[in-house]
C-alpha positions in Angstrom: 0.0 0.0 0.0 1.3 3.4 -1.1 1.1 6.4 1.8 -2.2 7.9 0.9 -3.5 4.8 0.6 -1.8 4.1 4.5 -2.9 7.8 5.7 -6.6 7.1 4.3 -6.8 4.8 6.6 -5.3 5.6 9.9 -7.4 9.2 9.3 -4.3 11.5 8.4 -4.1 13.7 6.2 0.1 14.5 5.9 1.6 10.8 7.2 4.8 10.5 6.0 5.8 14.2 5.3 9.3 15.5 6.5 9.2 18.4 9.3 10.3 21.7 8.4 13.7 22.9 9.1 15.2 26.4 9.8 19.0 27.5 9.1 19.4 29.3 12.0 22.9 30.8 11.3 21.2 32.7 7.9 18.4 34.2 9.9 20.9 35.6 12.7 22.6 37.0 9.2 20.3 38.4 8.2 18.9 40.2 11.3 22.2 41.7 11.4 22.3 43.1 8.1 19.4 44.8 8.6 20.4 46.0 11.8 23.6 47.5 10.0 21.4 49.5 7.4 19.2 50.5 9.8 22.1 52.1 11.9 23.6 53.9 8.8 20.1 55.2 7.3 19.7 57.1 10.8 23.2 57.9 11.3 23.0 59.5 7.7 19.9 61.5 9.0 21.3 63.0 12.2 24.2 64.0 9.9 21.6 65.8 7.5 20.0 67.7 10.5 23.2 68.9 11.6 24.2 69.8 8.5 21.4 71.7 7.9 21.6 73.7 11.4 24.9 74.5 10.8 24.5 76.2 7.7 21.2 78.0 9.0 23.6 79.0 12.0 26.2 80.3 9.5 23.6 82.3 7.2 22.5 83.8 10.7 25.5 84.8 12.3 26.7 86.4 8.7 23.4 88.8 9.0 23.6 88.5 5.3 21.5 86.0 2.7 24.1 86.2 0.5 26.6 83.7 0.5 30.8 84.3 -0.4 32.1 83.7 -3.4 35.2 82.4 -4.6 38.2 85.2 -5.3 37.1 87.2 -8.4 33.6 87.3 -8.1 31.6 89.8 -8.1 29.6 90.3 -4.7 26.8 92.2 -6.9 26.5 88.9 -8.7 23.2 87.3 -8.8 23.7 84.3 -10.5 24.6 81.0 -8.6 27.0 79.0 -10.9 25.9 75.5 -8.5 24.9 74.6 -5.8 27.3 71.8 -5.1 30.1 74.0 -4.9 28.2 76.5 -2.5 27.3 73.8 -0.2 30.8 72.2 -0.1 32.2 75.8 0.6 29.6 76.6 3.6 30.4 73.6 5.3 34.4 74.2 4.8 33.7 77.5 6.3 34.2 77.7 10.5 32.2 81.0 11.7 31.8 81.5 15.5 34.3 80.5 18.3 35.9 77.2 17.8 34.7 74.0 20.0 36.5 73.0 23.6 39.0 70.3 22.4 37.3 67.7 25.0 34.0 68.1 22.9 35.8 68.6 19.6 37.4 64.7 20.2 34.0 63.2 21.7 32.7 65.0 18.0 34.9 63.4 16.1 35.0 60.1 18.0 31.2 60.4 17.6 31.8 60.5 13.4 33.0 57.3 13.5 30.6 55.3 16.0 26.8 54.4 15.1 24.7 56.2 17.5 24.3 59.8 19.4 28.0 60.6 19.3 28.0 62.9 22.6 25.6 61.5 24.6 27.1 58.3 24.8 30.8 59.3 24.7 29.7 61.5 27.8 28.3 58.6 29.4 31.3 56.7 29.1 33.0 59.3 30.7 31.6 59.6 33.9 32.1 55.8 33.7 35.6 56.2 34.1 35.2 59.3 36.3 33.5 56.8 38.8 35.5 54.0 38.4 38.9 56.4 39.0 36.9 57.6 42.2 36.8 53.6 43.3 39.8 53.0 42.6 41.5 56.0 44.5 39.2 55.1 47.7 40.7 51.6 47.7 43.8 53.2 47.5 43.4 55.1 50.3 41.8 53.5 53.2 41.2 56.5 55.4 38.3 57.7 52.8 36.4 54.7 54.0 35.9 55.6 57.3 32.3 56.3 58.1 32.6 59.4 60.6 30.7 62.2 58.5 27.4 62.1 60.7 26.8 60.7 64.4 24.2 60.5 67.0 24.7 59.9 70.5 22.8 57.4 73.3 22.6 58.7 76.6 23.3 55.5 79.0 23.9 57.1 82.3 25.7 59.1 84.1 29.0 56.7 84.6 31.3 54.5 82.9 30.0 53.0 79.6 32.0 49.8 80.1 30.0 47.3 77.8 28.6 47.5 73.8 27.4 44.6 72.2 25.6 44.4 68.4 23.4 41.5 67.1 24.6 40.3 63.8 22.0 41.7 61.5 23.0 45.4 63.0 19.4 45.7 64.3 19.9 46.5 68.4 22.7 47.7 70.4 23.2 46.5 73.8 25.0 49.3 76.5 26.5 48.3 80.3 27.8 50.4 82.6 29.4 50.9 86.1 26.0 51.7 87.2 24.4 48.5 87.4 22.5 48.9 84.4 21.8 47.1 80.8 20.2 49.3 78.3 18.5 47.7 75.1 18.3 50.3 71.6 16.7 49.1 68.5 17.8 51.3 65.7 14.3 50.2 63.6 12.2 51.3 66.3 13.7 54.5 68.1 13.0 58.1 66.7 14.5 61.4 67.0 14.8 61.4 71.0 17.2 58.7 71.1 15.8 56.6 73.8 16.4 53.0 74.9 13.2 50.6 74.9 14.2 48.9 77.5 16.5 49.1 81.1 17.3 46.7 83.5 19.5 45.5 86.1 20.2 41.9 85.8 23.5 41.4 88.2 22.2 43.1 90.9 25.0 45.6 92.1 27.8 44.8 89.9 29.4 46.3 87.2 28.7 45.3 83.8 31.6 44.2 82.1 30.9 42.3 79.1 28.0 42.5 76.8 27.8 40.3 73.9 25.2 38.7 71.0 25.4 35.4 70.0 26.0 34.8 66.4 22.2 33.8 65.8 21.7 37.3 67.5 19.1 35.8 69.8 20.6 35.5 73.4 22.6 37.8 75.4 26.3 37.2 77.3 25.9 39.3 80.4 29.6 39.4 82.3 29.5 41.4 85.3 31.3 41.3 88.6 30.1 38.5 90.3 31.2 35.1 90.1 28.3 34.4 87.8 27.7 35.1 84.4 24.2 35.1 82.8 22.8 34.9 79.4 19.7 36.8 78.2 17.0 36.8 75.8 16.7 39.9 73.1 14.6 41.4 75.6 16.4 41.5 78.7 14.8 38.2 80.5 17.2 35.7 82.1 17.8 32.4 80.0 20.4 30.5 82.1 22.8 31.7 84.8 25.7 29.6 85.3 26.5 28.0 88.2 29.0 28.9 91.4 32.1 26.8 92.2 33.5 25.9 95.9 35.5 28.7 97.3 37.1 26.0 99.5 38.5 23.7 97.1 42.3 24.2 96.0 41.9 22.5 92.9 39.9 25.0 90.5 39.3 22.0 88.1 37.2 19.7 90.9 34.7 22.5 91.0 31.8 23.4 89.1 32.0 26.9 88.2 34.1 30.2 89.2 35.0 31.3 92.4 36.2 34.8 92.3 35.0 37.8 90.4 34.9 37.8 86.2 36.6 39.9 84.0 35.7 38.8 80.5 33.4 36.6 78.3 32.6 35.8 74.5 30.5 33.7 71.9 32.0 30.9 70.2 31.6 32.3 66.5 30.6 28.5 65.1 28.9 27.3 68.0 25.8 29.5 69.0 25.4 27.0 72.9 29.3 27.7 73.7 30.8 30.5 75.2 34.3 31.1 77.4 34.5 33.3 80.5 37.9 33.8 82.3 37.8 34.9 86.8 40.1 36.2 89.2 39.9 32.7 90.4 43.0 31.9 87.9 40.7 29.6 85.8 39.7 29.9 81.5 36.4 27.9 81.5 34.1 27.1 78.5 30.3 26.3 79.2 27.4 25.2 76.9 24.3 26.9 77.6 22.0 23.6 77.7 24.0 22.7 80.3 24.2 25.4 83.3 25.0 23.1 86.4 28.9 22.7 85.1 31.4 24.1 82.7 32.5 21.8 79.7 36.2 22.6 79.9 39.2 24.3 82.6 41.9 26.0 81.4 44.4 27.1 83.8 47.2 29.0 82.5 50.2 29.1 84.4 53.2 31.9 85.3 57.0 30.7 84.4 57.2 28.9 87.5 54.1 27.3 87.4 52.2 29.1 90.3 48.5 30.3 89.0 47.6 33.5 87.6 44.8 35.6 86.9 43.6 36.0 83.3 42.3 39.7 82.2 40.8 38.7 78.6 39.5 35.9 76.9 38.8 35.4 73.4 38.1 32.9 70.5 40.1 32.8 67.0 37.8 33.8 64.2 37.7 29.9 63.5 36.6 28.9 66.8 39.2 26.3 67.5 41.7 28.4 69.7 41.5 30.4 72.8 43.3 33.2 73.7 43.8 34.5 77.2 45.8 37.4 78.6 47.2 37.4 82.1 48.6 39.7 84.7 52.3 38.8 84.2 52.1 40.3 81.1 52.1 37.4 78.8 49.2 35.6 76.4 48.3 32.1 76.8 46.7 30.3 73.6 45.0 27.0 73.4 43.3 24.5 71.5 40.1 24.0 72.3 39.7 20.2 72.4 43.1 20.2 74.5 43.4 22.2 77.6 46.5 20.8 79.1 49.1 22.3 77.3 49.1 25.7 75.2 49.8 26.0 71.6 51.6 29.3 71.8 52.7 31.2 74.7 54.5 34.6 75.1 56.1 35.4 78.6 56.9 38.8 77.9 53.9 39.9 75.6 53.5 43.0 77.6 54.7 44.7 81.4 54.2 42.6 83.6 51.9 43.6 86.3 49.8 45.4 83.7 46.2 44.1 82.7 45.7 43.7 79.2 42.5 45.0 78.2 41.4 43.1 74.9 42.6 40.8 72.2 41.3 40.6 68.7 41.8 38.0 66.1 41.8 39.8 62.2 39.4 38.6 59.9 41.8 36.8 57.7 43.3 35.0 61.1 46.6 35.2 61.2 47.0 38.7 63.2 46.4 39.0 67.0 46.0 42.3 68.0 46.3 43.1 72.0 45.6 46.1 73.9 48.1 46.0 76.6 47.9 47.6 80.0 51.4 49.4 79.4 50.1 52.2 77.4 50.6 50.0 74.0 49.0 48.1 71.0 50.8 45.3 69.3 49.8 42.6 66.6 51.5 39.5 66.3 51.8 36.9 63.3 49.5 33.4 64.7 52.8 31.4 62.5 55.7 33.4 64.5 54.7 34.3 67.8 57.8 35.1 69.4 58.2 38.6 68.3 55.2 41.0 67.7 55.0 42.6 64.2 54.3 46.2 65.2 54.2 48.2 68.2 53.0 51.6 69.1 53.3 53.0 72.4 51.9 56.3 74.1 48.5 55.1 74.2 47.3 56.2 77.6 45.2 53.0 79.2 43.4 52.9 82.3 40.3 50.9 81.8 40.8 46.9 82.3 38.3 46.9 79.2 39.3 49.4 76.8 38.7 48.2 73.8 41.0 47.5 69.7 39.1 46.0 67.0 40.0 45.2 63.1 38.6 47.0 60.2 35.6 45.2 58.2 38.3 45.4 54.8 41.1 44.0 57.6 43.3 46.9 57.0 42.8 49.3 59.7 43.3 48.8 63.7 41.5 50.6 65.6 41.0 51.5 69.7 40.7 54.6 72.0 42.8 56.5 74.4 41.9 57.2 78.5 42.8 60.9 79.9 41.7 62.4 83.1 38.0 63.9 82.6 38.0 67.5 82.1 41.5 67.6 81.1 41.8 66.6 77.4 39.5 65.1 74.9 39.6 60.8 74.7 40.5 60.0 71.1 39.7 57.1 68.4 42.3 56.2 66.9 43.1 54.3 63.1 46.6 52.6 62.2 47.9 51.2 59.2 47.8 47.4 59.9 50.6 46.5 57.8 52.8 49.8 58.4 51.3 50.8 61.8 51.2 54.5 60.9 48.6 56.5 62.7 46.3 57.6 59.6 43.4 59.0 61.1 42.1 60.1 64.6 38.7 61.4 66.1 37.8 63.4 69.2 35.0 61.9 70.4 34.5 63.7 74.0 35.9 64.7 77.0 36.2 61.4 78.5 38.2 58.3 78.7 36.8 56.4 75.1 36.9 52.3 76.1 34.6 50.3 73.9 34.9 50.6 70.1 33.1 48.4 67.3 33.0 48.8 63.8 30.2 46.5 62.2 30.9 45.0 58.4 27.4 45.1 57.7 26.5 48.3 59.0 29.9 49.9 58.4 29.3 52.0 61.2 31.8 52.4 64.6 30.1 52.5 68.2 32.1 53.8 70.8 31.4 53.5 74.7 32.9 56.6 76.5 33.6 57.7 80.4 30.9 59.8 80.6 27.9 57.6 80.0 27.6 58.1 76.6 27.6 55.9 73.7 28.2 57.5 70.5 27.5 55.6 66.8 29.2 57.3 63.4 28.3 56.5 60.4 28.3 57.9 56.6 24.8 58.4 54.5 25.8 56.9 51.9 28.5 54.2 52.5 27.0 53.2 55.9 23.4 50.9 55.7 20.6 50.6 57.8 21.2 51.2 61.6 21.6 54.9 63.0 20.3 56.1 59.6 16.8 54.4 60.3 16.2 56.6 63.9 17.4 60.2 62.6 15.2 60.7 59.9 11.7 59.9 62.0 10.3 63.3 64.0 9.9 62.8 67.8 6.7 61.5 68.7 4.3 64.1 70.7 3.7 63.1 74.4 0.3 61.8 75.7 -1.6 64.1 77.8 -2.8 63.0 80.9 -6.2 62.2 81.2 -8.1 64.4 84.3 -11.4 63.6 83.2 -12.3 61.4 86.5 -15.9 60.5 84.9 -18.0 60.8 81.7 -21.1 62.0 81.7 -24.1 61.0 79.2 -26.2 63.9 79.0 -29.6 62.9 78.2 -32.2 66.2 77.0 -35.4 64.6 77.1 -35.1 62.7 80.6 -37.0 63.9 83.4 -34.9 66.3 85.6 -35.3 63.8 88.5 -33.4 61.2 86.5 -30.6 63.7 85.5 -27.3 63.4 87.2 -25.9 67.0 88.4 -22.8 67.8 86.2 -20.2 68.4 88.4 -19.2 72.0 87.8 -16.8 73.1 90.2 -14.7 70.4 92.3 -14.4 72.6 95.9 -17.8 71.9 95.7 -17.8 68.5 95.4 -14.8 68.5 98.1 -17.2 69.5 100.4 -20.0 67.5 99.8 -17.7 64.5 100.1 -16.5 65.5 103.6 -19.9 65.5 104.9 -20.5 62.3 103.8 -18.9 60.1 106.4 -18.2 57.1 104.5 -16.6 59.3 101.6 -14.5 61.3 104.2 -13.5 58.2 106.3 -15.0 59.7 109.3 -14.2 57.7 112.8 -16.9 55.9 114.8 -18.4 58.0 117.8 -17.9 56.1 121.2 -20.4 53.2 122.4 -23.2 54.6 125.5 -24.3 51.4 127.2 -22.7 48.2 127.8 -21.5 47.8 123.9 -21.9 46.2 120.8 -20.3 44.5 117.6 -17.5 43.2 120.2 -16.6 47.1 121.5 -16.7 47.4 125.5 -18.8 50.7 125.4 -18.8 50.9 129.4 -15.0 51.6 130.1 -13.3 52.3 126.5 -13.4 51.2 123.2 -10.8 48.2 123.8 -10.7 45.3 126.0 -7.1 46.7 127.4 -8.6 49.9 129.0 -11.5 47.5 130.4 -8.8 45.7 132.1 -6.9 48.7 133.6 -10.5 50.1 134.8 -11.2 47.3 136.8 -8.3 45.2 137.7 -5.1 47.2 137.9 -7.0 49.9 139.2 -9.1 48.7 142.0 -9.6 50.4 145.3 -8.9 47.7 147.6 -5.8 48.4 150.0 -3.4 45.8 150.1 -0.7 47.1 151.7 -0.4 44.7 153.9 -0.8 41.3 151.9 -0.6 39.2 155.9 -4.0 40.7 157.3 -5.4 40.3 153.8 -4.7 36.9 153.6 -5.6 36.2 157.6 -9.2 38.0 156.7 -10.2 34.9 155.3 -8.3 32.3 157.9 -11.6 31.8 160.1 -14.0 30.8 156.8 -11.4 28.6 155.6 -10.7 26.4 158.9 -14.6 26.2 159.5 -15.6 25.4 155.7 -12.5 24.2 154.2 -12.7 23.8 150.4 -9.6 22.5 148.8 -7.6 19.7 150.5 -9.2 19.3 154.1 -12.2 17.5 152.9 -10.3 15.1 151.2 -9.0 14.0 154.6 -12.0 14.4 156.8 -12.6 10.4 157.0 -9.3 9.0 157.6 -7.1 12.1 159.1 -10.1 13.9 161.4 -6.7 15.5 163.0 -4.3 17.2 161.1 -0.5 15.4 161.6 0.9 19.2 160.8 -0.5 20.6 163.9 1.3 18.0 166.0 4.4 18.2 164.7 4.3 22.1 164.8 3.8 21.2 168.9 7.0 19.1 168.9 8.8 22.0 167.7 7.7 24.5 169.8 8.9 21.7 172.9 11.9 21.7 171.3 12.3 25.4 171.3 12.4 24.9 174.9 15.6 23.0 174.9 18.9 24.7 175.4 20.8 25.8 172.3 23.6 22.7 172.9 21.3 20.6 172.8 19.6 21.2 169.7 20.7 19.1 167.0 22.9 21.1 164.1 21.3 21.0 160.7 
């Protein structure tokens, strides 16, 4: 059977015929040869127009219709020999001044490109203009700080001591040598500044540490008890670690700290784990599901062996070392799985005898930078730490917290400088990492500056001052988000008091012995409420009679005065208690009531009365005879 017969059939109509096919490559071809001609076709009409201004520019500025002619021609002449050559001759003609040379070249460079010839040739340069602008702020690094603009937090009246961020940049934690812990969320403060939220969570210690997880949703709260504490985002406890025996020797048998802390930080990997460092001589790690004992003890140890007290703890930006400064002037660095042994020491890091304030690990790793106690700042190489790589000196330091920090590019080091208050201004200061040249410096206030952070997302640097204030910097256009959100919104109004005590309904057609008096004047109503006695408290008068409701009325109001009226006051004269009690001798021997009837039956006599006889016979007897007793 042929196909028709085959597609008869089955009920098709085209069985058997070949698909059609498309040669992509010629279309593409194609497309861009029309492309091409369209380009020239309106390049070759732009030319036209400007031709055609120019020359109407020429006839105008020449204040004549009559055009030049070549040399021997008559200017009386009338007759036009062609107009080719008169166009060819007005367009070889310049009249007016002559183009800047920068437009001149993007003219000509315009000639030869398809498209508006200035427009985009302009374009392209402030391209470059841009680009040269980058390229010159990466050069220099000092154009990158963000310290145009600032706002300032009022925290208190004393020492800020503690700043902490969350990651996202959204809230700032403040702590200070007054006790308190002062929340700021950038999103939802205005104009005025002020914190949503104060609190006191160590009682009467001084905040030392403040810190944000690195889910940003728990608090490290270091103060100076033996104790830290970790908080929600709103200031509530989560977990408060636990206290170690005092009367142990051996720090590593007990469960927690026993002296006073001086630092605390996050693990960066780990959001449970965090590391605190005491007086008690003792580096100890802790995981927050787990408050009733640390997870690890690190105990560094002098030259000799004997215990000292570390000032600063820190993790590497890896999480797997930890670095502690001590009082004999030398940092202590170990792994965090091992906490026998450290993996690099240095004796003589600092003076001893100093207390190094802070440590930071750069963002690349392999710088530590410390903040020493002797008035310095050095950075040491993590794969030579014998020797530091810079040093600068002349740093006053006087705060065991004062603060240096890494820029978010890595290339600046930054921290602040402690004076005398009142005397000279407290500084910021920016080095060179790599050269350790002082680039750039800021005068914050007239205080000691101690705390400094500079956040990568934000790009803006808060700094904690001696004065209780907390200031942010930031730039409006190279900084995001944070202080900018709070400065542009307008102060919200406050809320009046309300001193409307009561509303009234007034009611027009009810009867006027259903309406209720509007009050009108309130001495009035003063008075009215005095004379009412259960309005104006008024006290009960005394009880006439014998009483009622439990109230003696006869002598007082209370069952004390009743007593003095009648017992402790009573007219009977007992100054002589013998005769009083005798008064009653006669009744008692004729109608005994207490023990003589018991013995009526079987003792009619009394034996007492006899043996009172014996004695008096006895009395009789001379004194040597009378036995001795």
């Amino acid at each position: 059977m042929t196909d028709p017969d085959i597609g008869a059939v089955m009920g098709f109509s085209g069985f058997g015929k070949k698909a059609r096919t498309f040669d992509l490559e010629a279309i593409f071809e194609q497309t861009r040869r029309t492309a091409i001609e369209r380009s020239r076709k309106v390049l070759e009409e732009e030319r036209n127009v400007e031709r055609s201004r120019e020359s109407l520019s020429c006839a105008g500025r020449s204040g004549s219709p009559a055009r030049k002619g070549h040399v021997g021609d008559t200017a009386s002449s009338p007759v036009d020999t062609g107009s080719g050559s008169d166009d060819s001759d007005s367009s070889s003609e310049k009249i007016g001044p002559p183009l800047p040379p920068q437009l001149s070249r993007l003219a000509v460079e315009g000639d030869s490109a398809v498209g508006p010839p200035l427009l985009g040739c302009g374009k392209l340069q402030c391209e470059t203009d841009e680009e040269e602008e980058e390229d010159d702020e990466d050069d220099n690094s000092v154009k990158r700080i963000p310290d145009s603009h600032e706002i300032t937090l009022t925290h208190g009246k004393k020492t800020v001591s503690a700043l902490g961020l969350d990651p996202s940049g959204a809230r700032l934690v403040t702590g200070g040598y007054d006790y308190e812990v002062k929340l700021w969320d950038f999103a939802g403060m205005d104009a005025s500044l002020q914190a949503f939220r104060s609190l006191q969570p160590c009682e009467c210690h001084q905040i030392k540490s403040l810190q944000y997880s690195s889910t940003g949703d728990v608090i490290l709260c270091v103060a100076g008890s033996a104790q830290a504490k970790v908080l929600d985002r709103d200031g509530f406890q989560v977990m408060e670690c636990v206290k170690g025996d005092q009367y142990i020797v051996d720090q590593a048998k007990t469960k927690g700290h026993t002296a006073m802390l001086n630092s605390g930080v996050w693990h960066p990997k780990i959001k449970e784990e965090f590391v605190t460092c005491s007086n008690d001589g003792t580096v100890r790690t802790w995981d927050m599901n787990n408050e009733k004992k640390h997870k690890n003890v690190f105990k560094p140890r002098s030259a000799q062996g004997k215990r000292v007290i570390p000032t600063t703890c820190v993790y590497s930006r890896d999480g797997k070392l930890i670095a502690a400064a001590c009082q004999d002037g030398s940092i202590q660095i170990w792994d965090r799985t091992l906490n026998v042994h450290t993996k690099f020491h240095n004796r003589q890091a600092h003076v001893p005898g100093s207390d190094t304030s802070c440590l930071s690990f750069s963002y690349d790793g392999n710088t530590l930078a410390s903040r020493g106690g002797d008035d310095t700042i050095k950075t040491w190489d993590m794969r030579n730490f014998r020797n530091p790589l810079n040093v600068a000196s002349g740093l006053p330091n006087i705060f065991p917290m004062t603060d240096c920090c890494f820029s978010p590019d890595d290339k600046l080091l930054v921290t602040g400088t402690s004076v005398k208050r009142g005397q000279e201004s407290g500084k910021l200061l920016f080095f060179d990492r790599e050269t350790f040249h002082k680039l750039y410096e800021i005068e914050v206030t007239d205080a000691s500056v101690i705390r400094c952070l500079w956040h990568p997302k934000l790009n803006q640097i808060m700094v904690g001052t001696g004065n209780g204030l907390a200031k942010v910097y930031y730039h409006p256009v190279k900084s995001q988000r944070g202080a900018k959100l709070c400065v542009v919104k307008t102060k919200r109004k406050a809320k009046q008091s309300q001193t409307v005590t009561q509303d009234y309904v007034i009611t027009p057609h009810a009867l006027p012995m259903f309406r209720e008096p509007r009050q009108k004047s309130t001495r009035k109503q003063l008075e009215k409420d005095r004379l009412d006695p259960v309005k104006s408290h008024k006290p009960e008068p005394p009880v006439s009679g014998p009483g009622r409701g439990g109230r003696v009325g006869t002598h007082g109001g209370t069952l004390s005065s009743f007593i003095v009226k009648n017992i402790a006051l009573d007219k009977t004269d007992d100054s002589n208690p013998r005769e009083a009690i005798l008064r009653h001798a006669k009744e008692a021997e004729q109608n005994p009531y207490w023990v003589a009837p018991a013995y009526v039956k079987t003792q009619p006599h009394a034996v007492f009365a006899a043996a009172e006889s014996e004695e008096e016979v006895e009395d009789d007897e001379p004194e040597w005879k009378k036995r001795r007793l």
